[in-house]
N, CA, C and O atoms as a GROMACS GRO file, in nm:
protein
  472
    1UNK      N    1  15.330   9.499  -9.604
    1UNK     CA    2  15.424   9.609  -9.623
    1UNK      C    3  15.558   9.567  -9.563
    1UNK      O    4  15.574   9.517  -9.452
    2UNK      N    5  15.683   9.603  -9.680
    2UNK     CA    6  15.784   9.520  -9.598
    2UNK      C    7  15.868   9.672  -9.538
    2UNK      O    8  15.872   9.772  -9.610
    3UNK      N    9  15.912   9.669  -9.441
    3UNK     CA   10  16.001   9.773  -9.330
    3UNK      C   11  16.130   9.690  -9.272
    3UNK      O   12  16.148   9.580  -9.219
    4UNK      N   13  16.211   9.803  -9.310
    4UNK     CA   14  16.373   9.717  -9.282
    4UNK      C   15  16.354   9.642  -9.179
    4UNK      O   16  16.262   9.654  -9.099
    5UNK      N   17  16.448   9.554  -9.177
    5UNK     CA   18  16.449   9.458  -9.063
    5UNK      C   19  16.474   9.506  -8.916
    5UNK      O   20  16.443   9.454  -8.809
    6UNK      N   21  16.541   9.625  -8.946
    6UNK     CA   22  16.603   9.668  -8.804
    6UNK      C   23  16.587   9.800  -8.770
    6UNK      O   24  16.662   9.887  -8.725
    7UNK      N   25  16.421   9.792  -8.816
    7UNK     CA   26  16.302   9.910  -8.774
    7UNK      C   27  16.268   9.981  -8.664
    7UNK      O   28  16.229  10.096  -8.646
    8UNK      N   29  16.297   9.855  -8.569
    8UNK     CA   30  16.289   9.921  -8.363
    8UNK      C   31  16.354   9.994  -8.364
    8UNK      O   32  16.321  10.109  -8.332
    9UNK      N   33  16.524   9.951  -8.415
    9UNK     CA   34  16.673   9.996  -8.349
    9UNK      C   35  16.694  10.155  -8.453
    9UNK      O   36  16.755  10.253  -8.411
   10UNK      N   37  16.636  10.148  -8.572
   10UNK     CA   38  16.617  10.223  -8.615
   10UNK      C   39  16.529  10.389  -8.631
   10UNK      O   40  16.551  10.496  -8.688
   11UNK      N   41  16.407  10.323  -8.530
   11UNK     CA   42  16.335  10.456  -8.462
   11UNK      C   43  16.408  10.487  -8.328
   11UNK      O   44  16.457  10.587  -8.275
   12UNK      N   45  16.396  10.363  -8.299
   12UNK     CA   46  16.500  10.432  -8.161
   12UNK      C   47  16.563  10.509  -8.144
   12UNK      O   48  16.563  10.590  -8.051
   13UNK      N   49  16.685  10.490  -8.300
   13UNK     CA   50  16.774  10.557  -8.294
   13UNK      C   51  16.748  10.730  -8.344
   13UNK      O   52  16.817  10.832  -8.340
   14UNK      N   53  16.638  10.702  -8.381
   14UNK     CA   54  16.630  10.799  -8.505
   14UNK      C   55  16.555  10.942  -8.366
   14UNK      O   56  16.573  11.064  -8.365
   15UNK      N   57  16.489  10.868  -8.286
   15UNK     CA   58  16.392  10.972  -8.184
   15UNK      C   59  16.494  10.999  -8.065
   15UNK      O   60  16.475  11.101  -7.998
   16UNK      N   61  16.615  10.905  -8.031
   16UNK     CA   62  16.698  10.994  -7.980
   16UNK      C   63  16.771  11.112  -8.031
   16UNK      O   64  16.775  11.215  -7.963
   17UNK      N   65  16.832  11.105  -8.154
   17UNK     CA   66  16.884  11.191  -8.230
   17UNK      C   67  16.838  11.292  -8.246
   17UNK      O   68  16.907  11.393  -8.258
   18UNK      N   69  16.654  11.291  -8.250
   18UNK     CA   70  16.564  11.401  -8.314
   18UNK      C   71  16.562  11.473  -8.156
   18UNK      O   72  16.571  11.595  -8.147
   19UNK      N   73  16.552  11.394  -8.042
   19UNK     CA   74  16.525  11.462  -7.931
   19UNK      C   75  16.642  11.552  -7.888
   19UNK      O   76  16.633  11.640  -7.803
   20UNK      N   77  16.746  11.519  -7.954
   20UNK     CA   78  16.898  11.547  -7.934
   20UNK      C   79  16.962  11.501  -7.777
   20UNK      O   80  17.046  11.562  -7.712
   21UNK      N   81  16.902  11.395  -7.748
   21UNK     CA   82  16.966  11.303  -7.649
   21UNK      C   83  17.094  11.228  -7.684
   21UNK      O   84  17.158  11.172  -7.594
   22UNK      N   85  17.143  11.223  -7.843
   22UNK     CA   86  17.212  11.184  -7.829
   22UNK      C   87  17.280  11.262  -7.969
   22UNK      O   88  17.210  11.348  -8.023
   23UNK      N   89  17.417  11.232  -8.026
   23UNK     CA   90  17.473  11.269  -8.132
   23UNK      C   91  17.438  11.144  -8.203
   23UNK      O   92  17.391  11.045  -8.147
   24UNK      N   93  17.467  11.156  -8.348
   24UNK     CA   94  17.431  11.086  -8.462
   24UNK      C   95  17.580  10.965  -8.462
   24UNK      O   96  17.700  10.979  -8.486
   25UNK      N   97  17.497  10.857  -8.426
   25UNK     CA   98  17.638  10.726  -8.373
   25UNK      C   99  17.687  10.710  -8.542
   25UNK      O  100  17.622  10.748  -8.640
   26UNK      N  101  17.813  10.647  -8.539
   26UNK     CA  102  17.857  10.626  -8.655
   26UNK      C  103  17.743  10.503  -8.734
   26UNK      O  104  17.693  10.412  -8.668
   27UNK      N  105  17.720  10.522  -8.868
   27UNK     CA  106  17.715  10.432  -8.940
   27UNK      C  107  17.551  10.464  -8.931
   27UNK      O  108  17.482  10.384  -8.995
   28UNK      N  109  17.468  10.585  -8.850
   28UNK     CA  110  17.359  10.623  -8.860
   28UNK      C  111  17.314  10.679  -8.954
   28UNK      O  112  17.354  10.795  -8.968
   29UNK      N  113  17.240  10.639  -9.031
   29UNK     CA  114  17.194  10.736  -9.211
   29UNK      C  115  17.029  10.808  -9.200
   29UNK      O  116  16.939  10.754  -9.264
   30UNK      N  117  17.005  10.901  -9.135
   30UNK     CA  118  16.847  10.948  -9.130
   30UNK      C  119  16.794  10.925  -9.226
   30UNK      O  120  16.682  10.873  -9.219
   31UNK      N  121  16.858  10.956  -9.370
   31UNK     CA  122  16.766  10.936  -9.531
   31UNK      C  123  16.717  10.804  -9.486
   31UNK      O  124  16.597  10.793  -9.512
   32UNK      N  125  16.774  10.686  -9.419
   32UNK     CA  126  16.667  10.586  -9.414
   32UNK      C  127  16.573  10.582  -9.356
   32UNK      O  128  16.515  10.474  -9.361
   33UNK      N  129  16.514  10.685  -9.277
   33UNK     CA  130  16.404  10.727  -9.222
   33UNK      C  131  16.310  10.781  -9.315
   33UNK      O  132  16.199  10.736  -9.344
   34UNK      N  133  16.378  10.902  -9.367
   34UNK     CA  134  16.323  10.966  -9.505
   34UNK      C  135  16.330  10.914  -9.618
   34UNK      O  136  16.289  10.993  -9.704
   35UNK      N  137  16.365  10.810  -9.662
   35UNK     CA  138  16.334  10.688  -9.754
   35UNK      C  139  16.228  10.623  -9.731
   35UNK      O  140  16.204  10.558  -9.832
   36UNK      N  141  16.120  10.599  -9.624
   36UNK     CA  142  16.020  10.526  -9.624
   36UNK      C  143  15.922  10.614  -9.608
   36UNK      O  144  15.828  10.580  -9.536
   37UNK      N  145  15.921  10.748  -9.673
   37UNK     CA  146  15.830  10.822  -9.720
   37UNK      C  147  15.752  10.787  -9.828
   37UNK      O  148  15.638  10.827  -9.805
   38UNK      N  149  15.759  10.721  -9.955
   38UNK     CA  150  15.722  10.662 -10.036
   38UNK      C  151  15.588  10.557 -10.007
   38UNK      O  152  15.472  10.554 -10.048
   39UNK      N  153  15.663  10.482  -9.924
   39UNK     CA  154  15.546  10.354  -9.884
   39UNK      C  155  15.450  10.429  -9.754
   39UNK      O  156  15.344  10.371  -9.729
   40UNK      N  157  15.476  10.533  -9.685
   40UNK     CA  158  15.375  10.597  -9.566
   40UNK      C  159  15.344  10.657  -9.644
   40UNK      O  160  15.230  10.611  -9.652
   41UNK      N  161  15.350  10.759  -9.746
   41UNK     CA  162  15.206  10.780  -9.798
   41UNK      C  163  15.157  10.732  -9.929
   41UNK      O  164  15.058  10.783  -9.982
   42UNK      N  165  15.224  10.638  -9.981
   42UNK     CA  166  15.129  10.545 -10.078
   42UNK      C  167  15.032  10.443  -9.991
   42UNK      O  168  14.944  10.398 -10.064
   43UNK      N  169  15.025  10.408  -9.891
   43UNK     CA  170  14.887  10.364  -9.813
   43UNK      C  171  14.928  10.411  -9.648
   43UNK      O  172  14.958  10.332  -9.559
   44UNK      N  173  14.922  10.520  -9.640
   44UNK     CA  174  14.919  10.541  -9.443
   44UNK      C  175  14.859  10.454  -9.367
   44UNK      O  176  14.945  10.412  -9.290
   45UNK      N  177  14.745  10.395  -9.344
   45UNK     CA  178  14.691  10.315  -9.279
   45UNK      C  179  14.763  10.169  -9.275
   45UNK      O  180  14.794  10.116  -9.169
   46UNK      N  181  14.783  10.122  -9.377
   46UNK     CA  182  14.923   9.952  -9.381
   46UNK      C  183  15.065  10.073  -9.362
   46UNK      O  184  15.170  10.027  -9.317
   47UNK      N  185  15.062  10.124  -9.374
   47UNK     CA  186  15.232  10.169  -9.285
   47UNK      C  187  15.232  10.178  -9.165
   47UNK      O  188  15.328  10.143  -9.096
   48UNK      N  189  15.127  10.224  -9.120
   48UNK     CA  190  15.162  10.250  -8.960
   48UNK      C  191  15.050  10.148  -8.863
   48UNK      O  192  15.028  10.161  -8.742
   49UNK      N  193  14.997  10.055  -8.945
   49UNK     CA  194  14.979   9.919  -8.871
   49UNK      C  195  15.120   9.858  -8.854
   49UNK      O  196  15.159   9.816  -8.745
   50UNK      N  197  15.197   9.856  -8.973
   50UNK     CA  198  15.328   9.744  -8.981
   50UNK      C  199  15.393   9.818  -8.896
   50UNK      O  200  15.429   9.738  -8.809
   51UNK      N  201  15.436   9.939  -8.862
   51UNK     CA  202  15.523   9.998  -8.804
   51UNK      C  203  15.461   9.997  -8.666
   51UNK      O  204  15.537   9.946  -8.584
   52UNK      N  205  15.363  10.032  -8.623
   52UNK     CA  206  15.296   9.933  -8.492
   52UNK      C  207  15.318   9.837  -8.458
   52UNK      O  208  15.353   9.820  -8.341
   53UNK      N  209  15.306   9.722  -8.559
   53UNK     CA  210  15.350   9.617  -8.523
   53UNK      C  211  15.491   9.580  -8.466
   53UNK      O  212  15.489   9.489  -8.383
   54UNK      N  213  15.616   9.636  -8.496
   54UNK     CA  214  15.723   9.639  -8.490
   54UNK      C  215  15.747   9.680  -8.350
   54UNK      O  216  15.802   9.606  -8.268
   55UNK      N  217  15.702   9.816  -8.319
   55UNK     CA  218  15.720   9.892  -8.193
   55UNK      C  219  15.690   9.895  -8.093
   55UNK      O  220  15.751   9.885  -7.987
   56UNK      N  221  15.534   9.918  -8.132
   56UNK     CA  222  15.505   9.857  -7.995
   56UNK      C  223  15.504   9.732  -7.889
   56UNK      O  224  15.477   9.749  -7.771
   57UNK      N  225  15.539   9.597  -7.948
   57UNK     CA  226  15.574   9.537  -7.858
   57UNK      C  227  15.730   9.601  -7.791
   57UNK      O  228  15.769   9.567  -7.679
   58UNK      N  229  15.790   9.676  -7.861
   58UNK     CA  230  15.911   9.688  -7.865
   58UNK      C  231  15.901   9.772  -7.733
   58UNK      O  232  15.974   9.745  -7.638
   59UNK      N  233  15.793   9.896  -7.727
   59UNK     CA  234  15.740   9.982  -7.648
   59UNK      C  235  15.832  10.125  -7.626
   59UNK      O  236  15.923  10.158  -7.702
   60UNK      N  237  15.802  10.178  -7.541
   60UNK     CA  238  15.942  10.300  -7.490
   60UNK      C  239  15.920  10.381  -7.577
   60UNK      O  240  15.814  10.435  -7.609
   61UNK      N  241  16.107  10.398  -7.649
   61UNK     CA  242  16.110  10.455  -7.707
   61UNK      C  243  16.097  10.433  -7.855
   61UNK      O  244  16.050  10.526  -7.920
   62UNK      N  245  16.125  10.348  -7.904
   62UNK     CA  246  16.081  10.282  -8.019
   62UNK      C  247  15.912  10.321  -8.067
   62UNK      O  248  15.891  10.371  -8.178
   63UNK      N  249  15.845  10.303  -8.012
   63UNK     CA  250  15.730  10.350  -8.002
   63UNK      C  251  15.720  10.497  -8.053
   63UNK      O  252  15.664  10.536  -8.156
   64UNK      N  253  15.781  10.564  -7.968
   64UNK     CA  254  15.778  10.703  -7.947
   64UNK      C  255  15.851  10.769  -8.086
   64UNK      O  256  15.824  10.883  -8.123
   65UNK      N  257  15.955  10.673  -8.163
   65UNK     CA  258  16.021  10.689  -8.286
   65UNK      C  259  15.879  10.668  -8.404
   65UNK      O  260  15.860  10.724  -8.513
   66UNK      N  261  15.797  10.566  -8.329
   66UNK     CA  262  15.672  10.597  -8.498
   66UNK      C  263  15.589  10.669  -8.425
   66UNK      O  264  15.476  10.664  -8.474
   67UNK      N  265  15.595  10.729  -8.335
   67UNK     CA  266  15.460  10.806  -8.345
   67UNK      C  267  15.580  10.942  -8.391
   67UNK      O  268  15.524  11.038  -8.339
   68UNK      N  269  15.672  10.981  -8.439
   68UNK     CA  270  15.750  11.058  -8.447
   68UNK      C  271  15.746  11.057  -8.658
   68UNK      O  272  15.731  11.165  -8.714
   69UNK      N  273  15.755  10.969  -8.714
   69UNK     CA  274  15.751  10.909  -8.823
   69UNK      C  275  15.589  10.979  -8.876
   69UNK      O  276  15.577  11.035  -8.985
   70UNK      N  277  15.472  10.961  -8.775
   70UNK     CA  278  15.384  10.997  -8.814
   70UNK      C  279  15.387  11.140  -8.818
   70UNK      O  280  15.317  11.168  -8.915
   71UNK      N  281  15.423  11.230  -8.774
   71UNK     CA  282  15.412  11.347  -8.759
   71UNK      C  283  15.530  11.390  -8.862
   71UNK      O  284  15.501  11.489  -8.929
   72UNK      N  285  15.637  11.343  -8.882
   72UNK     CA  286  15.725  11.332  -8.995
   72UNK      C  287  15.714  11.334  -9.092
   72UNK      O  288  15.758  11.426  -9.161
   73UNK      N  289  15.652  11.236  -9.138
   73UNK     CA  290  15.635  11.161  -9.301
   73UNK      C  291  15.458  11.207  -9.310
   73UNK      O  292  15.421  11.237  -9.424
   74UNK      N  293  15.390  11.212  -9.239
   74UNK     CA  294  15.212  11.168  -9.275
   74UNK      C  295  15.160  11.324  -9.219
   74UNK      O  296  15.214  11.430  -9.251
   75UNK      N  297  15.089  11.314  -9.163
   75UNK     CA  298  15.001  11.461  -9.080
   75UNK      C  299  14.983  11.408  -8.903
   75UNK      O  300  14.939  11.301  -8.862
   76UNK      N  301  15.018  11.490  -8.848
   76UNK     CA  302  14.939  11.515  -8.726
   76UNK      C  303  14.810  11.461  -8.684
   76UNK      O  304  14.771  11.414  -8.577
   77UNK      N  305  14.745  11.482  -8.814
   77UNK     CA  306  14.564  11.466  -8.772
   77UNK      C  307  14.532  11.308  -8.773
   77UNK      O  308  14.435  11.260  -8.715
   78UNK      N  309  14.631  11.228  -8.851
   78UNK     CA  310  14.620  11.054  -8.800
   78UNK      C  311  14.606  11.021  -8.642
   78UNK      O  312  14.533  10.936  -8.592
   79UNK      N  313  14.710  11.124  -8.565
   79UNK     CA  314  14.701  11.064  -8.435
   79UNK      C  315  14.534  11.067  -8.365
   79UNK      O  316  14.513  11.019  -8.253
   80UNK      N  317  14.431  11.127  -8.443
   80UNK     CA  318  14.348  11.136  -8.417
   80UNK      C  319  14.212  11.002  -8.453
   80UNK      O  320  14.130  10.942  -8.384
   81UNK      N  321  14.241  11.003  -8.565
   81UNK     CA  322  14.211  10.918  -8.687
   81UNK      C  323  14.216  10.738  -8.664
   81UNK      O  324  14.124  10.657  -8.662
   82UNK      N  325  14.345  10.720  -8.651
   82UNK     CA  326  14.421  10.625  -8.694
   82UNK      C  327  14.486  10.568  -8.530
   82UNK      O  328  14.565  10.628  -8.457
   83UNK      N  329  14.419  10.427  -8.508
   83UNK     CA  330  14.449  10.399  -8.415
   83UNK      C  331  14.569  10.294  -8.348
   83UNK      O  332  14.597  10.253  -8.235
   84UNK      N  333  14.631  10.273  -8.509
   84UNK     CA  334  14.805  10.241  -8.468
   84UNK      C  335  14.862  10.436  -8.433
   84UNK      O  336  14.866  10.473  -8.315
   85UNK      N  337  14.885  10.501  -8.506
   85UNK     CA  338  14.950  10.599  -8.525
   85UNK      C  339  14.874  10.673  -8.329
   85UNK      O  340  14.951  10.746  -8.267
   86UNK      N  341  14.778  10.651  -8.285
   86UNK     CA  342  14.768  10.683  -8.155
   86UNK      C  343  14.790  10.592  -8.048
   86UNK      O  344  14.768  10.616  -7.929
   87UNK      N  345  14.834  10.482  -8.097
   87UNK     CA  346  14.853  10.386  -7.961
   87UNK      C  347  15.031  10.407  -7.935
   87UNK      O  348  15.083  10.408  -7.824
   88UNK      N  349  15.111  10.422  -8.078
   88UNK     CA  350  15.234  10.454  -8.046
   88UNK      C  351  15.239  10.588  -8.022
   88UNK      O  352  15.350  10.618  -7.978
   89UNK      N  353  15.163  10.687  -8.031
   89UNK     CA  354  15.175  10.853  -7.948
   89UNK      C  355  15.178  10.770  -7.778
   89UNK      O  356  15.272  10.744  -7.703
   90UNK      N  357  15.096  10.757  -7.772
   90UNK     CA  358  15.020  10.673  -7.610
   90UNK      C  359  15.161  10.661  -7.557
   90UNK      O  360  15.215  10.731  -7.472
   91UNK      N  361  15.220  10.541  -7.635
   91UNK     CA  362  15.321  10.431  -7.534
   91UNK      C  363  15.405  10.524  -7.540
   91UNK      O  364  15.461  10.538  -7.431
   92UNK      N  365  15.455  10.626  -7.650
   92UNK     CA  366  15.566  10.717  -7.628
   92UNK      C  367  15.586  10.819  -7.525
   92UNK      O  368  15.690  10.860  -7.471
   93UNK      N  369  15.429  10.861  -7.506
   93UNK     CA  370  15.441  11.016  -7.456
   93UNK      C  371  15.463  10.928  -7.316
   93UNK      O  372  15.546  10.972  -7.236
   94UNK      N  373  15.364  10.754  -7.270
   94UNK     CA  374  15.396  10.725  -7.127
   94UNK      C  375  15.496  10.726  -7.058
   94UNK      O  376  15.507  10.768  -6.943
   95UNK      N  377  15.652  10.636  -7.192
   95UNK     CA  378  15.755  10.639  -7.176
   95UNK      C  379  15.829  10.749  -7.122
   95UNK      O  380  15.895  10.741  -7.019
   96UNK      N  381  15.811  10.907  -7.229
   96UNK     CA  382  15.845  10.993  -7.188
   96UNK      C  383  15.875  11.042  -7.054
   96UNK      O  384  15.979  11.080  -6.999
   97UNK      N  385  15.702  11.027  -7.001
   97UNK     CA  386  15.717  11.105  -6.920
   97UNK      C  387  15.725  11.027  -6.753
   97UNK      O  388  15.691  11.067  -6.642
   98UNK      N  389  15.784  10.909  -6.799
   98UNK     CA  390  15.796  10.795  -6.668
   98UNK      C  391  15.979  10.813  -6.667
   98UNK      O  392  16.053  10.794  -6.570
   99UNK      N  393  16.010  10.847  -6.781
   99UNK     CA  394  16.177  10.889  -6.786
   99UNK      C  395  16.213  11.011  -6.782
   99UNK      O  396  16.331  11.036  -6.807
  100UNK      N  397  16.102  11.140  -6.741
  100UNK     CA  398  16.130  11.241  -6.757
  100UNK      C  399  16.184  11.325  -6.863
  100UNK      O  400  16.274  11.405  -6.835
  101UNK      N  401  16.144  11.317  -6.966
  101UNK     CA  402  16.229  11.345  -7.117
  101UNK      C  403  16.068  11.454  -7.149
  101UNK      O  404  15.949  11.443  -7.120
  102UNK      N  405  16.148  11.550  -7.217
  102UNK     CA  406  16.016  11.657  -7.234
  102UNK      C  407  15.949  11.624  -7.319
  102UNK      O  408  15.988  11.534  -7.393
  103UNK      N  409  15.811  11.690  -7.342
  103UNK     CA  410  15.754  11.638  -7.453
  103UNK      C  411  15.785  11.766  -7.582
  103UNK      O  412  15.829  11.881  -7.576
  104UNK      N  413  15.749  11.696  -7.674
  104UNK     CA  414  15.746  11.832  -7.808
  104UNK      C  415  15.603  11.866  -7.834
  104UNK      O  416  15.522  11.783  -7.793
  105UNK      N  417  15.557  11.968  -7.892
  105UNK     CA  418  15.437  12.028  -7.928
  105UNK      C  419  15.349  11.938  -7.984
  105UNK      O  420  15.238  11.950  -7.931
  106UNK      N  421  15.352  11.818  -8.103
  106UNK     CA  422  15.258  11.692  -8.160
  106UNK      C  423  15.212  11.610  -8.034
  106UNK      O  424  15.097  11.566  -8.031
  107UNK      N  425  15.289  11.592  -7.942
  107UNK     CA  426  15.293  11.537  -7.795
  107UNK      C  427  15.215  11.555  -7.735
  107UNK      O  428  15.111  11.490  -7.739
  108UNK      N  429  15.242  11.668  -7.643
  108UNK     CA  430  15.132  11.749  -7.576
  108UNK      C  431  14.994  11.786  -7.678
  108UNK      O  432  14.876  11.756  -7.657
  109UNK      N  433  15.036  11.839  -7.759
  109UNK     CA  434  14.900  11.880  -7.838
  109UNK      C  435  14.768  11.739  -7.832
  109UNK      O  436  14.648  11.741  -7.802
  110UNK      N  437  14.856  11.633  -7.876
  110UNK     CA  438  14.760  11.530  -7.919
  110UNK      C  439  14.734  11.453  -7.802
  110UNK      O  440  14.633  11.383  -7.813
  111UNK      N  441  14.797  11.443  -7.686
  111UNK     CA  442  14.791  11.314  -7.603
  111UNK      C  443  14.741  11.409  -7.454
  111UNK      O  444  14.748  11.343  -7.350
  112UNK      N  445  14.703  11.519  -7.441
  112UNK     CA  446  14.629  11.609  -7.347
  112UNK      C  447  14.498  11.510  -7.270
  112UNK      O  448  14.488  11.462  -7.157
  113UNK      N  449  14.416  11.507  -7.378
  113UNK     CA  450  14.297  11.444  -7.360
  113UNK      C  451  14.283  11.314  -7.180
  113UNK      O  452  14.227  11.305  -7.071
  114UNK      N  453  14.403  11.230  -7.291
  114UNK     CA  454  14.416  11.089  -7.172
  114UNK      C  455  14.556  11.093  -7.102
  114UNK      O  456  14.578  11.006  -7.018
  115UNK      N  457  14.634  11.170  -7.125
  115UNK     CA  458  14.775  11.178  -7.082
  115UNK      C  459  14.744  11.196  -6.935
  115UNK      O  460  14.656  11.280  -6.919
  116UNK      N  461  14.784  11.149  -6.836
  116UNK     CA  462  14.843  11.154  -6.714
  116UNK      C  463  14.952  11.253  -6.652
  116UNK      O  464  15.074  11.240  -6.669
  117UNK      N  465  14.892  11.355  -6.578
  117UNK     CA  466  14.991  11.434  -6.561
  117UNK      C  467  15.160  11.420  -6.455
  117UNK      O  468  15.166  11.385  -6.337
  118UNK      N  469  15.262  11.453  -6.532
  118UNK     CA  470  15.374  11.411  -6.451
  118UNK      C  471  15.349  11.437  -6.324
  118UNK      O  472  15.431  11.409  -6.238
   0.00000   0.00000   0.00000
């Protein structure tokens, strides 16, 4: 599955924006987020391996941008399922909450279980 080249910098950018940590930097286009709706659900499982692949070494927040993508573009109930789409909930919500940044409702809802309390 091919995913723009500049996929990290691109969730990154995309889960600050959504968190509203930041304003929308020039030359930022969300439709390219919502453009790779097509290929996440013509096979969910090879989208959010490749997009795993990308992020999570990347970790943080990048991470925290596809487990954001999943709840976006796919269902909720992958983070359950689907064990790229829960390893980047994991690294996101850790990030989160090691930087103090709140969580949103897919967050808490899904990552209760093993989450570590602040």
């Amino acid at each position: 599955m091919r995913l723009p080249s500049d996929i990290v910098q691109l969730l990154t950018t995309y889960i600050r924006v959504e968190m509203r940590e930041i304003e929308e930097p020039p030359g930022y286009d969300p439709r390219r987020v919502y453009n790779l709706y097509g290929q996440a659900t013509s096979n969910p499982h090879e989208f959010l391996k490749a997009v795993a692949d990308a992020v999570l070494p990347a970790g943080g927040e990048a991470a925290r941008g596809g487990a954001r993508l999943v709840w976006e573009l796919l269902s909720v109930d992958l983070f359950r399922v689907d064990h790229n789409a829960k390893a980047m909930l994991e690294e996101g919500v850790r990030w989160a909450c090691s930087n103090n940044r709140e969580l949103v409702g897919y967050e808490t809802d899904h990552s209760s279980s093993w989450r570590t309390p602040r």
